[in-house]
C-alpha positions in Angstrom: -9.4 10.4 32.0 -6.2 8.3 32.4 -5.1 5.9 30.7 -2.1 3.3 31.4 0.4 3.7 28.8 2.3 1.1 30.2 -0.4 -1.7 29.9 -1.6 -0.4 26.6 1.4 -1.4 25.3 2.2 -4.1 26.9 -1.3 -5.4 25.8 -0.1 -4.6 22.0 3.3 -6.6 22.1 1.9 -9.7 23.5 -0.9 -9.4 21.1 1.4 -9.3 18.5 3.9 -11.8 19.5 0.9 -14.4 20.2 -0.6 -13.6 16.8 2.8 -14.0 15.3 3.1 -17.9 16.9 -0.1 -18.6 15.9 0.3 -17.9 12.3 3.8 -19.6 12.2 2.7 -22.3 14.0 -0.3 -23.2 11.7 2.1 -22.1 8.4 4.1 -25.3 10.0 0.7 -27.4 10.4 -0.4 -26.3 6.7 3.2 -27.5 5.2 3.2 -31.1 7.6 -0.1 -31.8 6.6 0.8 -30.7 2.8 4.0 -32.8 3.1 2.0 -36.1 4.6 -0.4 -36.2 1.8 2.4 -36.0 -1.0 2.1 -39.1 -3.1 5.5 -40.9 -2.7 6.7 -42.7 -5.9 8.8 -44.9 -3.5 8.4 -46.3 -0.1 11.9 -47.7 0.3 14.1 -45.5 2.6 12.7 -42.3 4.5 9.5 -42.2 2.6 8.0 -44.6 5.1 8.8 -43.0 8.4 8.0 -39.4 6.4 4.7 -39.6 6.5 3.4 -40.5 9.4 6.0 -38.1 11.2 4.5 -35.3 8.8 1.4 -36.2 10.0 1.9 -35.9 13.6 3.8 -32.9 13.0 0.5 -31.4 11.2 -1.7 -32.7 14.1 0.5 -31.0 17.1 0.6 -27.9 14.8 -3.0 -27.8 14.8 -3.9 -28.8 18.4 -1.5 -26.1 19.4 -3.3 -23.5 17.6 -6.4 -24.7 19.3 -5.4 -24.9 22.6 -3.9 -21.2 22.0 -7.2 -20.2 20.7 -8.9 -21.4 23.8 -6.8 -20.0 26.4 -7.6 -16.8 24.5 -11.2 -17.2 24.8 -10.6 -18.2 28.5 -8.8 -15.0 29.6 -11.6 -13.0 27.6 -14.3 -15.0 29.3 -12.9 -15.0 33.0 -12.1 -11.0 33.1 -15.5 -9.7 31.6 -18.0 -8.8 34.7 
């Protein structure tokens, strides 16, 4: 039996680094969305663009965890027999 040290670990650190994005990344989508839905006391200055930014921050956070989820699933799915 052989096995390929080389890919084992190369396997492991890109595992790692994409588990590491992923959890950064929806950290950052948790703290937007957290952010948009803080009740402002005044809307007069940066409160009104805040918001909405927050919120689109949130929603890119999340669809970027989805779309990295999926591609996951996709190289699972397309090297199985």
């Amino acid at each position: 039996m052989h096995i390929d040290w080389h890919g084992l670990v190369e396997v492991c650190v890109v595992s790692l680094v994409a588990v590491t994005l992923l959890v950064v990344v929806f950290s950052l989508g948790i703290v937007a969305l957290a952010r948009s839905r803080r009740p402002r006391m005044d809307t007069v200055g940066r409160g009104g663009v805040a918001v909405p930014l927050a919120m689109a921050t949130a929603v890119l956070c999340f669809a970027l965890c989805a779309a990295l989820g999926g591609y996951g699933i996709h190289l699972i799915v397309s090297h199985s027999p």
